[in-house]
N, C-alpha and C positions, 0 to 999 in steps of 0.2 A: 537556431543554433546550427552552425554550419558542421561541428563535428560534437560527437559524443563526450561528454564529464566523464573523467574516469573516476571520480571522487560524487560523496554529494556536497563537498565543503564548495568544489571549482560547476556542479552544476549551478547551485544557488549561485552565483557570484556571476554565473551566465544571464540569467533571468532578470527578468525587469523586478526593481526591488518591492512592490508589492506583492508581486508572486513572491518571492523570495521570501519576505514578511511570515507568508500565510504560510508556505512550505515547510519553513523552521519551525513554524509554530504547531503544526499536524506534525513534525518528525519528533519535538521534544511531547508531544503527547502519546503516541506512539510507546515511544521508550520507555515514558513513566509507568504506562498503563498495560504494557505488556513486559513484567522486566525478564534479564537474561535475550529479548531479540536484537539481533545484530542489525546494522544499517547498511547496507550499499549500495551500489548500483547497477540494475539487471535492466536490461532493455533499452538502456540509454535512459533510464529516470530512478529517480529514490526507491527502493523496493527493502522488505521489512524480514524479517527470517527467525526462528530458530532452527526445526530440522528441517524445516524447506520452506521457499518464500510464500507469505501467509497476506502478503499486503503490497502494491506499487502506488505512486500516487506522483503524479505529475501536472506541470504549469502548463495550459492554455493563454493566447491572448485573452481571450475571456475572461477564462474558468478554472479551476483546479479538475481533476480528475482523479479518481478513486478505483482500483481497480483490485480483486478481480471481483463480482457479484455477492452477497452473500447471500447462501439460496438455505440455511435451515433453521433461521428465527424470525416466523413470523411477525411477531410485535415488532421487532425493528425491522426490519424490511417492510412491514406499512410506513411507518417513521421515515425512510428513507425514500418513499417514492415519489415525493415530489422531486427529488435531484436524481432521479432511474432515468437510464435511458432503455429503449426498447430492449437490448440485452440485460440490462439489471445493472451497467457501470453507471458510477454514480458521475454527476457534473454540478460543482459548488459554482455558481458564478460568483465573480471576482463585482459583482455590484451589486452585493447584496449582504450580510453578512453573514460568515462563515456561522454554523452550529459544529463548534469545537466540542461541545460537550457529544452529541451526537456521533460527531468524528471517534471522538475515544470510547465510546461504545460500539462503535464499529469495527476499532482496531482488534479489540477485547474478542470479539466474536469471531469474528477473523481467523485470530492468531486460536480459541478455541475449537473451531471449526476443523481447522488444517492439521490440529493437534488428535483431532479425532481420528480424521481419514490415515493420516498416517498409523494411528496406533493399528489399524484395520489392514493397513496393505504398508510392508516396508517397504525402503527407497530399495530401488533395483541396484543390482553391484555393476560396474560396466566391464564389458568383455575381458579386458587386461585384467582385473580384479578378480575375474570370476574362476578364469581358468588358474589361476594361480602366478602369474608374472607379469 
């Protein structure tokens, strides 16, 4: 891609359509399985939110890509380690088939994960906000 989606409707539409395929198909699970998170685009790829983004996931020539780790459910995180890379981002290759159900146990966790830490430490206000103007 030689420039950034500002959508994910114009990402997908950039991507070879089996990515494309599998994309759609992790963003409408996603949405199902975590309801109330928003979709757009943070980093130049798909990323997932409600009080802050809890999930990205982008197309490889290969592979799909799963990001960011999830580091506090052991059972699934064994589950996940055949697609870990040495930091713990996941990598679905694109020749093999996708575990969609997996995928949405992923999101789930994710999106509870993120919903933790946040309760634990609020978003910061930024300077214009803080001081009052």
């Amino acid at each position: 891609m030689a420039t950034r989606a500002p959508t994910v409707a114009q990402y997908l539409a950039d991507i070879p359509p089996e990515s494309a395929r599998v994309i759609r198909k992790i963003c409408g699970l996603v949405r199902k399985n975590v309801p109330g998170c928003r979709e757009a685009i943070s980093y130049g790829i798909p990323a997932f939110s409600i009080e802050r983004t809890f999930m990205y996931c982008a197309a490889f020539k290969s592979h799909i890509g799963i990001y960011p780790p999830l580091r506090d459910n052991p059972k699934l995180i064994q589950q996940l380690k055949p697609y870990a890379n040495a930091r713990g981002n996941l990598r679905f290759p694109l020749s093999a088939p996708i575990p969609y159900a997996l995928i949405a146990r992923l999101a789930k966790a994710l999106a509870k994960s993120c919903a933790a830490r946040s309760a634990k430490k609020p978003m910061k206000r930024s300077r214009k906000n803080a001081s009052g103007g």
